[in-house]
C-alpha positions in Angstrom: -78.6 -97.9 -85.1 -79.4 -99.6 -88.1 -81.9 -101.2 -90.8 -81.9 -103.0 -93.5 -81.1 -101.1 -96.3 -84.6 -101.0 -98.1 -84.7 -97.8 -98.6 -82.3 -95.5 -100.9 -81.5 -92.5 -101.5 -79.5 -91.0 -104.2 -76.0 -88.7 -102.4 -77.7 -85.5 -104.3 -80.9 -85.8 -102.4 -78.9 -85.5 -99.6 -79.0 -82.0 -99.2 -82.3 -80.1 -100.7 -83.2 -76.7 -101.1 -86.3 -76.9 -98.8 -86.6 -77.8 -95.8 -89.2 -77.7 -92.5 -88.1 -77.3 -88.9 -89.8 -79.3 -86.0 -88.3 -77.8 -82.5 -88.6 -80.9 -80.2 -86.8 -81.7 -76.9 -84.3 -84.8 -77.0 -83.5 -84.5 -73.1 -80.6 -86.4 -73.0 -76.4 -84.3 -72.8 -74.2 -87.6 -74.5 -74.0 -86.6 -77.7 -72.5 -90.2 -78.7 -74.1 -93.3 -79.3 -77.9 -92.1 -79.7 -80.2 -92.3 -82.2 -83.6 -91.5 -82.0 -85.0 -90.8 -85.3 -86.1 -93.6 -88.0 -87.6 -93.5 -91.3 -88.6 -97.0 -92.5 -90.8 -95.3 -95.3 -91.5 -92.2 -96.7 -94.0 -89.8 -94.7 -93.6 -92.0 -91.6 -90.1 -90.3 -89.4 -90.5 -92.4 -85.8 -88.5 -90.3 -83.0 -88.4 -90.8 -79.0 -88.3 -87.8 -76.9 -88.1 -88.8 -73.3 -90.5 -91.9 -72.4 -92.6 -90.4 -75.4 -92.6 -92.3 -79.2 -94.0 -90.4 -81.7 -94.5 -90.9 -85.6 -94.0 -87.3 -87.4 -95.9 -87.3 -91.5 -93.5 -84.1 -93.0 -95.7 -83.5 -95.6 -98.5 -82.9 -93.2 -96.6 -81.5 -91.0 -98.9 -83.9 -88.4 -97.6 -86.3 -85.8 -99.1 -89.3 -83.9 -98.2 -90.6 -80.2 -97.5 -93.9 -80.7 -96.2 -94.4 -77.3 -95.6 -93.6 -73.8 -92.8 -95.9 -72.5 -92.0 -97.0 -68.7 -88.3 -95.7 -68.9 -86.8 -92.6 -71.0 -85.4 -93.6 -74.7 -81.8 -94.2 -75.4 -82.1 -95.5 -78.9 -84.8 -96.3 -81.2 -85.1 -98.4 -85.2 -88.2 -98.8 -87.3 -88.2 -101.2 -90.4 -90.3 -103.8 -91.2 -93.1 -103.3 -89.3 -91.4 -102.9 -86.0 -90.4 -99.8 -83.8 -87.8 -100.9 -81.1 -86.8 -98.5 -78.3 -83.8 -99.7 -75.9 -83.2 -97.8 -72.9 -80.7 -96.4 -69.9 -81.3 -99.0 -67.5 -81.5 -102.9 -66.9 -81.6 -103.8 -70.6 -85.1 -101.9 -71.0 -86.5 -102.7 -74.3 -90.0 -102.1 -76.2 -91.2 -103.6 -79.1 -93.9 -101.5 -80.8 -96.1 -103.5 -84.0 -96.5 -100.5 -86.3 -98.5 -101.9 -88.4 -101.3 -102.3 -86.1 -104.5 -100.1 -85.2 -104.4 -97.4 -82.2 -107.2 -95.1 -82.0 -106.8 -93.6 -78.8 -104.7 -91.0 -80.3 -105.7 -88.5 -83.3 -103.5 -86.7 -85.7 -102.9 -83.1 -84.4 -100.9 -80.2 -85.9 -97.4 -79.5 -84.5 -97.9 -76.3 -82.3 -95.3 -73.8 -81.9 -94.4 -74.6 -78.5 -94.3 -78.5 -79.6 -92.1 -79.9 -76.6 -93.4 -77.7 -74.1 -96.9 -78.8 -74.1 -98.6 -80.9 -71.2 -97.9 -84.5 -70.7 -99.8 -86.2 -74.0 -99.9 -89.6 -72.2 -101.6 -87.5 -69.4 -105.5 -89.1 -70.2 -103.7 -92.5 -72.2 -103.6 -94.7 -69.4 -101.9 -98.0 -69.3 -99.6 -98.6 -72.5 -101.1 -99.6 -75.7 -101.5 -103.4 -75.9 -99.4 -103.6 -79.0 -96.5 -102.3 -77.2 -94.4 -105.7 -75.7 -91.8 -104.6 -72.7 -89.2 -106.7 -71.9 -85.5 -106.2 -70.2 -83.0 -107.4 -72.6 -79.5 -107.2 -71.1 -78.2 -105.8 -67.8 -77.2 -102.5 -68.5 -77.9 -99.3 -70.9 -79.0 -100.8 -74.1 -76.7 -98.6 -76.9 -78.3 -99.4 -79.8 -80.9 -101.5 -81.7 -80.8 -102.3 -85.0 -84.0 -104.3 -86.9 -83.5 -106.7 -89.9 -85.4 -109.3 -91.9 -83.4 -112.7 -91.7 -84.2 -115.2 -94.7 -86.1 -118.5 -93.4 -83.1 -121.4 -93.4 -85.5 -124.4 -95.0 -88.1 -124.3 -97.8 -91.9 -123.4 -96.8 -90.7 -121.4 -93.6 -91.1 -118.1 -93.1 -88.4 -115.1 -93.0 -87.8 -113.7 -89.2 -88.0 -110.0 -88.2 -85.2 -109.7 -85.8 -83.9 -106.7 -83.4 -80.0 -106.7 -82.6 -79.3 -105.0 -79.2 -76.0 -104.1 -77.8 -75.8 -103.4 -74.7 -73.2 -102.2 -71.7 -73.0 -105.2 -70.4 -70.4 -106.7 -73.1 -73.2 -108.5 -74.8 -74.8 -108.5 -78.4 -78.6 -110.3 -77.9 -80.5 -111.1 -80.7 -84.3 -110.8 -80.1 -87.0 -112.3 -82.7 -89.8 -109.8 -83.3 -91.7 -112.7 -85.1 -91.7 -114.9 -81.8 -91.2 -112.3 -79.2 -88.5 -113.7 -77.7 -84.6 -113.3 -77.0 -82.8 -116.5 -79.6 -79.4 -115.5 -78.7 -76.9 -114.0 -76.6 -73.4 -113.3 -77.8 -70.5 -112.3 -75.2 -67.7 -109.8 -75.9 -64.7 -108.9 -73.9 -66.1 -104.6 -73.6 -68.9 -102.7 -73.8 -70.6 -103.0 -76.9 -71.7 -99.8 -78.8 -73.5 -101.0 -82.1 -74.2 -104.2 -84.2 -75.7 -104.8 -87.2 -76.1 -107.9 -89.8 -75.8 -108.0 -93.2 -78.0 -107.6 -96.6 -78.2 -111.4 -96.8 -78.9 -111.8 -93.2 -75.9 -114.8 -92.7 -72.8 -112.1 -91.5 -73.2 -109.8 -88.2 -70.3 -107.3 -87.1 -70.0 -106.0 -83.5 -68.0 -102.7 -82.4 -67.4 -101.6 -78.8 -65.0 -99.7 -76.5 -61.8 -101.6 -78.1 -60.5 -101.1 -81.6 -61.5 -105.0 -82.7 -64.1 -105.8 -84.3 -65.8 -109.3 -84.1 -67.7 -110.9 -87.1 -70.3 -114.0 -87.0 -71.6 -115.8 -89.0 -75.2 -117.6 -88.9 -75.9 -121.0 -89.0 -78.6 -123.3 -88.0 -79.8 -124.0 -84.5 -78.8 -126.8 -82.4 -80.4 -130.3 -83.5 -82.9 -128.2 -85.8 -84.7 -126.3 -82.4 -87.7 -124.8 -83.3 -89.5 -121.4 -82.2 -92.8 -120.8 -82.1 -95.1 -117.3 -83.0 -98.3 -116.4 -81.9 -99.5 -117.6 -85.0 -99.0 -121.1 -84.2 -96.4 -121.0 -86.8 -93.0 -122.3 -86.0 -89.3 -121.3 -87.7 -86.1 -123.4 -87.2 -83.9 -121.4 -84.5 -80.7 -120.0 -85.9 -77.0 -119.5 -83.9 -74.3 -117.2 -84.3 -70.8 -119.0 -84.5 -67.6 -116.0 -84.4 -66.1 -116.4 -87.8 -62.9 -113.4 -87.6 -61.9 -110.9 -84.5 -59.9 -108.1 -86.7 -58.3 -105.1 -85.0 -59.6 -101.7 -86.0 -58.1 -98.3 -86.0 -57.0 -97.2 -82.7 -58.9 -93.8 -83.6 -62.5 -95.2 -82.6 -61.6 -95.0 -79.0 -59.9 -91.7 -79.9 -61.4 -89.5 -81.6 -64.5 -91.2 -80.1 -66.9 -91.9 -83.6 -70.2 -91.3 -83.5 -72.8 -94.1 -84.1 -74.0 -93.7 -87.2 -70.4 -93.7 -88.3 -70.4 -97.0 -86.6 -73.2 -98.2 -88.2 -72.0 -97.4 -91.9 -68.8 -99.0 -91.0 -69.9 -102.2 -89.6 -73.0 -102.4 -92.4 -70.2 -101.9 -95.3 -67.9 -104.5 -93.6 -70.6 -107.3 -92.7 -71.4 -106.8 -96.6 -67.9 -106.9 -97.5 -67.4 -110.4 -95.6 -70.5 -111.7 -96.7 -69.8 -111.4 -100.6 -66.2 -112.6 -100.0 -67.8 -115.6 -98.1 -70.3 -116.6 -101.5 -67.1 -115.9 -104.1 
């Protein structure tokens, strides 16, 4: 899982002398292909533990239920405003507005036993309205991965996007903006991560098959427009496959993790992207 790279950090912050343990459950035995922990910005570390999305503040060693979710987490992203969650079955999917008020839930100190506690969706309710379900795909959704895409004519607006892959052998493209699937692209094998380029024109797919398939973006059919809830509207975009190359035959071997995945098809959409502007 994946966001746009927005924020850095330098390879000797890497590893620091201090450092704070949480104990938390991630109730889940595949050790492959999950992510479930995203910092979009400093002090805010989004995780997913069970059908529970939280938003931990290290410094204040404090934590916020953002969520409780109809189905159990597979993968989660946060970046530009937006937490995504996919999930085991039927293409689950959430769509969580960070940026948005929630008082229902207050600040409290991680306890010792954190994970072990009751239920703390026990007296929420019905999900928070800022929350947006949906079922994106047929199968276990692998990954998500959020990005900003530039607007494609003057005096539009940029779109917040989530890429999904998905069991099913499909990438799906769904516009946080609009709230709405744009696209659907179909491999020939499961599909285990996605992600899109810097410049937001070059997305890479990688699956159960040692190829990996690159597109590139270009403008909808006969200028289709979307509309938001603003009222505002945004020229659609589609993908068009630009190169299938064949990859090391050690992916399906050695079986690499995601965010080995990730780095590699982040550093290779950027790679195809410059060559594409030279």
């Amino acid at each position: 899982m994946a966001v746009d790279d927005f924020v850095c950090r330098d390879t000797n912050d890497l590893v620091l002398p201090k450092k704070r343990i949480f104990p938390t459950k991630i109730p889940i035995s595949h050790w492959q292909l999950r992510h479930y922990i995203s910092l979009p910005e400093p002090d805010h570390l989004y995780y997913a533990t069970g059908s529970d999305v939280w938003c931990l503040n290290p410094s204040t060693q404090k934590r916020n239920h953002i969520a409780y979710l109809p189905f159990e987490a597979r993968c989660t992203a946060a970046g530009h405003g937006w937490l995504c969650v996919g999930g085991e079955d039927n293409g689950d999917f959430a769509a969580i507005k960070t940026g948005s008020s929630h008082s229902a839930d207050v600040d409290t100190v991680l306890p010792l036993d954190f994970g072990n506690s009751e239920n703390p969706h026990s007296s929420l309710g019905a999900i928070a309205p800022r929350v947006k379900i949906e079922r994106i795909g047929d199968e276990i959704v692998n990954s998500v991965s959020v990005h900003r895409l530039p607007a494609l004519r003057d005096g539009a607006s940029d779109e917040v996007v989530a890429v999904l892959t998905n069991n099913d052998k499909s990438v799906r493209i769904y516009s946080l903006t609009h709230l709405a699937e744009t696209a659907r692209l179909a491999l020939p094998f499961p599909v285990n991560h996605a992600t899109i380029s810097p410049d937001g024109q070059i997305l890479v797919a990688v699956g159960d098959a040692p190829r990996a398939y690159f597109y590139e973006r270009v403008k909808g059919k006969k200028g289709a427009k979307l509309k938001s809830n603003d009222g505002s509207s945004n020229l659609s975009s589609d993908w068009q496959l630009l190169k299938e190359l064949q990859t090391a035959a050690t992916f399906q071997l050695l079986g690499l993790r995601l965010e080995h995945y990730a780095q590699l098809a982040q550093n290779a959409a950027t790679s195809v992207s410059l060559r594409r502007r030279c």
